[in-house]
VEXDREN-2710 file (C-alpha; in Angstrom, 1 decimal):
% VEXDREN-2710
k/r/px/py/pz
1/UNK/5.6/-42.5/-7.4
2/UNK/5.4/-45.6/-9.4
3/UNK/6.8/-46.2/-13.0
4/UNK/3.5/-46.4/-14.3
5/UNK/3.0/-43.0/-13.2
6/UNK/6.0/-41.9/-14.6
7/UNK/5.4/-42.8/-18.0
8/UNK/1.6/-41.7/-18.5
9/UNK/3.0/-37.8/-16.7
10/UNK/4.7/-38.0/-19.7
11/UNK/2.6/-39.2/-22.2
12/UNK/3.3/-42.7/-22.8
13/UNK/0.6/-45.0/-23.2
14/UNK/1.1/-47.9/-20.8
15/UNK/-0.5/-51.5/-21.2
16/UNK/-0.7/-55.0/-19.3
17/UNK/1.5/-57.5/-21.0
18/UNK/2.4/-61.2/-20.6
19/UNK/6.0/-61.8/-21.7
20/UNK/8.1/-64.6/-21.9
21/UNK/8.5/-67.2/-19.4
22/UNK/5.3/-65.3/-16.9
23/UNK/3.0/-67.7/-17.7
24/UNK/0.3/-65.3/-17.8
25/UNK/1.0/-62.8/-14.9
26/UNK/0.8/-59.3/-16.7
27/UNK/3.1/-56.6/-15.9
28/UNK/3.5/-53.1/-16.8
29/UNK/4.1/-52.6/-20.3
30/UNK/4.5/-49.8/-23.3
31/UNK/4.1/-50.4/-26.6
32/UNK/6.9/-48.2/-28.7
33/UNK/8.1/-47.3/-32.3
34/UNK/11.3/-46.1/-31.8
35/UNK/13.0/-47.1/-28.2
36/UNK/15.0/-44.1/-28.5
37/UNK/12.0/-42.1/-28.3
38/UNK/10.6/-43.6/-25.2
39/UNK/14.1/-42.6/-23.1
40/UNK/14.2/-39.7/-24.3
41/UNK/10.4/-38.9/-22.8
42/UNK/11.1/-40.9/-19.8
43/UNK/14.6/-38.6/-19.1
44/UNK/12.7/-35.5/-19.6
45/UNK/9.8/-36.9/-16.7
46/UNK/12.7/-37.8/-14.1
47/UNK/14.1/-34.5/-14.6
48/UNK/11.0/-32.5/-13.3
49/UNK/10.5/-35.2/-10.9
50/UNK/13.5/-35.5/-8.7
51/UNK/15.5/-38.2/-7.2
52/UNK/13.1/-40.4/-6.3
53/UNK/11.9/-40.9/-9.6
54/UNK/15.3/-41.4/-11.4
55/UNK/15.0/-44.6/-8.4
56/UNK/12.0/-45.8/-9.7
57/UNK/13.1/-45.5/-13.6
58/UNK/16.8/-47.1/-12.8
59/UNK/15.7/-49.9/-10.6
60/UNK/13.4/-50.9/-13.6
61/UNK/14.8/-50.9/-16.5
62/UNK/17.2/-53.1/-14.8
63/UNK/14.9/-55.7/-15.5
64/UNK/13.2/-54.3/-18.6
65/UNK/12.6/-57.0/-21.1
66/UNK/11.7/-56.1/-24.4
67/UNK/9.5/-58.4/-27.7
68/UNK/8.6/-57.7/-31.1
69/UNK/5.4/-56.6/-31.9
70/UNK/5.5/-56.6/-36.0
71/UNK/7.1/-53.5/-36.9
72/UNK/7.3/-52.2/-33.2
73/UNK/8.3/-53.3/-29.8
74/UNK/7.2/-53.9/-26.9
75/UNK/9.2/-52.8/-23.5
76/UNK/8.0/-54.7/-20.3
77/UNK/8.5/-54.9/-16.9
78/UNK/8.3/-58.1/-15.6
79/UNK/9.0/-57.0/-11.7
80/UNK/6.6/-54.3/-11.7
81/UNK/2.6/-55.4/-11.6
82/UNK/0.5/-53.9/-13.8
83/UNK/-2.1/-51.4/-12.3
END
């Protein structure tokens, strides 16, 4: 189970994104509102999942690095390749 899958079981639109410093490597990436939102989703996905996916989700956002998009945000994953 990857975090990619993770987020579109539940719902969350993923993207490819180029952040700071990756000198255009994409990783994984979702675009977000309200940040709040997005852990609540991704703590209601683990929960159904099981152990290995609360792995996956806390080895991540670890290294989660996040960039304003306007009025929203974008939360990317520099360590994990976009797929």
């Amino acid at each position: 189970m990857t975090l990619q899958e993770i987020f579109e079981k539940a719902e969350i639109e993923t993207r490819s994104y180029s952040g700071r410093g990756m000198y255009g490597a994409q990783c994984l990436a979702v675009a977000v509102d309200d940040l709040g939102a997005l852990f609540s989703a991704v703590v209601e996905s683990i929960r159904s999942k099981g152990p290995e996916a609360h792995d996956v989700v806390s080895k991540a956002f670890q290294g989660m690095k996040t960039d304003q998009l306007g009025r929203g945000l974008i939360v990317y994953f520099p360590s994990i390749p976009w797929e």
